[in-house]
C-alpha positions in Angstrom: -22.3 -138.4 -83.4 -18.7 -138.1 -85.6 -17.2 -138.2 -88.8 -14.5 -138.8 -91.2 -14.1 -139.6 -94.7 -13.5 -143.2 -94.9 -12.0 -142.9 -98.4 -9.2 -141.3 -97.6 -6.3 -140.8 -95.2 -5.6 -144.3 -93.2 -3.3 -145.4 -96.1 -1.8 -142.1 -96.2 -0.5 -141.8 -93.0 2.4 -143.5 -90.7 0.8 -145.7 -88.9 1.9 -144.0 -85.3 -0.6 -140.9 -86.7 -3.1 -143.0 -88.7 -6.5 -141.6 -88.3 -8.7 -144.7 -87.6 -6.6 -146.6 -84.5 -9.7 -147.3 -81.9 -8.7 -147.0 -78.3 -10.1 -149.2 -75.7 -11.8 -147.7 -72.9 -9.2 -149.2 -70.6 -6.9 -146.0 -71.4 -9.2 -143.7 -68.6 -6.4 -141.1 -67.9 -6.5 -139.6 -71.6 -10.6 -140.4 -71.8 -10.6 -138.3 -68.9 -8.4 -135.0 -70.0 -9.9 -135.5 -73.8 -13.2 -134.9 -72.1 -12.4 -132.3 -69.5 -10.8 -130.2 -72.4 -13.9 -131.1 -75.0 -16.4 -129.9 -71.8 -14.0 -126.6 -70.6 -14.1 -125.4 -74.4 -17.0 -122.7 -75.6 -18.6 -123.8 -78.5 -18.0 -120.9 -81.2 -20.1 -118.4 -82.4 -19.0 -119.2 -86.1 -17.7 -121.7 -88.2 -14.7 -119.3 -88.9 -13.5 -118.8 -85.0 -13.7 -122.6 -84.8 -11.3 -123.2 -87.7 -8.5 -120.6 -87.2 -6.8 -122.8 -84.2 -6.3 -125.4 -86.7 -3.5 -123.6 -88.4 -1.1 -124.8 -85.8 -2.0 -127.9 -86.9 -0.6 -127.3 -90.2 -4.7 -126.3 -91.7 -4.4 -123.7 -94.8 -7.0 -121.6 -93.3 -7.2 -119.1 -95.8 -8.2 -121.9 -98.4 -10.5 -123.5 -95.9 -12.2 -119.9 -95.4 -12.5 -119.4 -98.7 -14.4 -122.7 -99.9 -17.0 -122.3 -96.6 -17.3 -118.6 -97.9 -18.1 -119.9 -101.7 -20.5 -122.9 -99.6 -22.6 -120.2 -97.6 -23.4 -118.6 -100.9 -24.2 -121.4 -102.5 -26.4 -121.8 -100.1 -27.8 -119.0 -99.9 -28.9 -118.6 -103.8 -32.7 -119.0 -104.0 -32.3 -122.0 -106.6 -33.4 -125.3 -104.5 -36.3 -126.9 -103.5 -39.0 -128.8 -105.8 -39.7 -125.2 -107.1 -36.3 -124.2 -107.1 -37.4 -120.9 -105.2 -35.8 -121.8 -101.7 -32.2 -121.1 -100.1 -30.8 -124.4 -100.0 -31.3 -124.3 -96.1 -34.8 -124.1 -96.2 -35.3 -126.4 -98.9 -34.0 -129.4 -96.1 -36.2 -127.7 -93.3 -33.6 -126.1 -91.5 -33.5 -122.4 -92.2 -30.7 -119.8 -91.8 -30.0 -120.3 -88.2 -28.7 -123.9 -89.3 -25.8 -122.4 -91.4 -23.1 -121.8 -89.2 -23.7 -125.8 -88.4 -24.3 -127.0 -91.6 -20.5 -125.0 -92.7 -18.5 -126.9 -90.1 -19.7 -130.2 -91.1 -19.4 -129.1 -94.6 -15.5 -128.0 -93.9 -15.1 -131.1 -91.6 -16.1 -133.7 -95.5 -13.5 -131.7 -97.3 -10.3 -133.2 -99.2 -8.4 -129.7 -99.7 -7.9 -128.5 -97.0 -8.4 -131.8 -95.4 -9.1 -130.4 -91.8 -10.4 -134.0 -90.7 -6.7 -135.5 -91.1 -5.3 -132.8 -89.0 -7.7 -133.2 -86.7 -7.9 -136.9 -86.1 -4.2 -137.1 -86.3 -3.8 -134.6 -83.7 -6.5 -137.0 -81.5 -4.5 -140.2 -82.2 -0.6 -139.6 -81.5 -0.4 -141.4 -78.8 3.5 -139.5 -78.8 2.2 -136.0 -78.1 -1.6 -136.0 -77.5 -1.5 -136.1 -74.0 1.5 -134.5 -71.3 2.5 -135.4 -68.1 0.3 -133.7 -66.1 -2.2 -135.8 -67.8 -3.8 -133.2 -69.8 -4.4 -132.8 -73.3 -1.4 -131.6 -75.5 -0.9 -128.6 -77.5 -2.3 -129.8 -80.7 -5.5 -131.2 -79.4 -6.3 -128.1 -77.5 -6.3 -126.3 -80.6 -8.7 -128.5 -82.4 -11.3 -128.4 -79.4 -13.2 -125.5 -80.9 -13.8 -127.4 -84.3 -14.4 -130.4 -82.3 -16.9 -129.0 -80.1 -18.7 -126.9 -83.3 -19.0 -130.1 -85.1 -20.4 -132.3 -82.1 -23.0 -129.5 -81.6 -23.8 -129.5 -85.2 -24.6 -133.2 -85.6 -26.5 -132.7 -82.2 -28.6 -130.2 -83.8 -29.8 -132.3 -86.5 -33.3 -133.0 -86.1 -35.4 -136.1 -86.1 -35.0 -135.8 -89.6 -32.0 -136.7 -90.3 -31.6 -139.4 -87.7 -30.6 -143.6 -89.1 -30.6 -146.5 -86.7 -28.9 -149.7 -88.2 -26.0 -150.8 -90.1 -23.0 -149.3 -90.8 -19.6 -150.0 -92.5 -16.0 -148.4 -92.3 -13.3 -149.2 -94.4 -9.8 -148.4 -93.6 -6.3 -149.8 -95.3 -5.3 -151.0 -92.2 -4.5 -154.3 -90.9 -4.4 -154.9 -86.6 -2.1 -155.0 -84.9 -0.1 -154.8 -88.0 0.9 -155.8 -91.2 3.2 -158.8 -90.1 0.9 -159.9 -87.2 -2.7 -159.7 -88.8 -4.9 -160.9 -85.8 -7.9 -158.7 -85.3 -9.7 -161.4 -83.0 -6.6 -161.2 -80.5 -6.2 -157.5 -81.2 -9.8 -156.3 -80.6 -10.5 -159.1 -78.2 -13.1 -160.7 -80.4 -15.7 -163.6 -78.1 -14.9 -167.3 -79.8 -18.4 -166.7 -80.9 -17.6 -163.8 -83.2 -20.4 -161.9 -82.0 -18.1 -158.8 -81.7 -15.6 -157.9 -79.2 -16.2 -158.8 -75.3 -16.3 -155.1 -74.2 -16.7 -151.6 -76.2 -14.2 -149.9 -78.3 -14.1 -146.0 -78.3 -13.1 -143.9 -81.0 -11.3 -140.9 -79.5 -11.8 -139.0 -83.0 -14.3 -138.1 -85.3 -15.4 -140.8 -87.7 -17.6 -141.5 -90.8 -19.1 -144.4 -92.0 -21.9 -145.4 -94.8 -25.1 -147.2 -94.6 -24.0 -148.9 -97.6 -21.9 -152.1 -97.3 -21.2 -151.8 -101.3 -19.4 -148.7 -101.2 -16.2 -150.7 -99.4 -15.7 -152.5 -102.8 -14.8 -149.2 -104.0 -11.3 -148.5 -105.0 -11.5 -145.4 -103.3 -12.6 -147.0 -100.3 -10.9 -150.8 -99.6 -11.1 -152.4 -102.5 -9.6 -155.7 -103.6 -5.9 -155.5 -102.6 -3.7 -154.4 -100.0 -4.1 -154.8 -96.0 -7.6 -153.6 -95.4 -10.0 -153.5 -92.1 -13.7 -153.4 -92.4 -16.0 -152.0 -89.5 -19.3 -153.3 -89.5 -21.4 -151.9 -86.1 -24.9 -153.1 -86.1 -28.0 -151.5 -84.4 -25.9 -148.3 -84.6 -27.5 -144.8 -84.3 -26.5 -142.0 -85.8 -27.2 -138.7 -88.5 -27.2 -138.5 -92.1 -24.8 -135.8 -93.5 -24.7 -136.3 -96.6 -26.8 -133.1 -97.2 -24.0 -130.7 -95.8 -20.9 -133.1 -97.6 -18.3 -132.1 -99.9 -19.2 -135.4 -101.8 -22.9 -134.8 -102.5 -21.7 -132.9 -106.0 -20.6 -136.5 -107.3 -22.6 -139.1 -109.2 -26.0 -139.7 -107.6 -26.2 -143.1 -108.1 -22.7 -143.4 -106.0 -22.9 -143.9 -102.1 -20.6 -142.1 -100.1 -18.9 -142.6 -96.5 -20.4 -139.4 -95.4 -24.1 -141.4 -95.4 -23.9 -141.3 -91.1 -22.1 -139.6 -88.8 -21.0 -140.4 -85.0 -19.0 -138.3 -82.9 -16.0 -138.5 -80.7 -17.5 -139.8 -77.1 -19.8 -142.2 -78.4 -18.7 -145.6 -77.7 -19.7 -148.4 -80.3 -18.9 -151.7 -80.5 -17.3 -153.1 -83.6 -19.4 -156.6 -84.4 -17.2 -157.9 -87.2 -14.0 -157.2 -88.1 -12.0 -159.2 -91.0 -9.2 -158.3 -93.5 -10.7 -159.4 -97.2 
């Protein structure tokens, strides 16, 4: 249960704050505080309360409050549905109560703001994340309210909007670097290639697509440059493409925001290779 545009960001940040560095399980002491502050935080009463921390993340708020204001009436028009009668809510079998959800998964897919960036980069500076009391640092504290928002909202999805199988991730990333490209050694792949020998957590929302075709995508990985496919198999997850900034493009174009998986679950990457 997570997200995270996978056609943006990873190439767009240093790598010490890049948004898609999975952490092995063997770091306990920051699994721990991570999910001592995710269970001490109240889950907000609106989509609005959970965002406003994020401006100490560097989050224009006021912009981000703006486009989920514009969304929720949108959403609210009585033009969907096969007799375009329905709030767009009730057209998907969800209702009004949904919306306060379906606006923080909706903020969490957008490029401008890009809240996910902030988020994710707060989650994955290994510099300043954590202190050394071991708890969680300044900046992850303040995204805790989104975070929790969003992991209820992908928990409130119904049956509905569940997938169980294949999924890609593509990043513009090489492990452990550029100059040493060795994701067996890195990821500690069995000689078998059947996927790493224990599970890989990512500490931060992420997104990935049921389509393997998307990653040819420019946008995406593409041809050229250093670039890291995920492939998890047998993985289980939501579709929220419904609530995502990138459902107003082309139809007939796939989009990283097909599943969504959240912070604590573990999943183990099957196949990893730089194209």
């Amino acid at each position: 249960r997570d997200p995270a545009p996978a056609n943006t960001a990873v190439d767009l940040w240093p790598p010490a704050m890049a948004a898609d560095f999975p952490v092995d399980t063997a770091d306990p002491e920051w699994e721990i505080a991570l999910t001592r502050a995710f269970e001490d935080t109240p889950t907000p009463a609106s989509v609005e309360e959970a965002i406003d921390p994020l401006q100490a993340l560097g989050v224009d708020v006021v912009a981000a409050k703006a486009k989920i204001e514009s969304k929720r009436l949108e959403w609210n028009e009585p033009k969907w549905g096969d007799q375009a009668d329905q709030a767009y809510l009730d057209s998907l079998g969800l209702g009004e109560w949904f919306m306060k959800y379906a606006l923080v998964i909706y903020a969490y897919t957008l490029q401008e703001p890009a809240i996910f960036k902030h988020v994710n980069a707060a989650m994955n500076d290994r510099m300043h994340r954590g202190t050394a009391d071991g708890k969680c640092g300044q900046k992850v504290l303040c995204s805790m309210q989104f975070a929790k928002l969003l992991d209820a909202a992908v928990v409130m999805l119904p049956a509905s909007f569940d997938y169980i199988g294949d999924i890609w991730r593509g990043i513009r990333y090489v492990f452990p670097s550029k100059k040493d490209h060795n994701p067996a050694k890195h990821f500690g792949m069995r000689s078998n290639g059947d996927g790493p020998d224990k599970p890989l957590t990512f500490f931060s929302f992420k997104s990935f697509t049921t389509d393997q075709e998307v990653m040819k995508g420019d946008a995406f990985c593409g041809f050229q440059g250093p670039r890291t496919i995920y492939h998890i198999q047998d993985a289980k997850g939501k579709h929220i493409r419904a609530f995502s900034d990138f459902q107003a493009e082309e139809s007939s174009r796939s989009t990283a925001q097909d599943f969504d998986s959240t912070a604590r679950q573990q999943m183990v990457v099957q196949w990893l290779e730089h194209w």
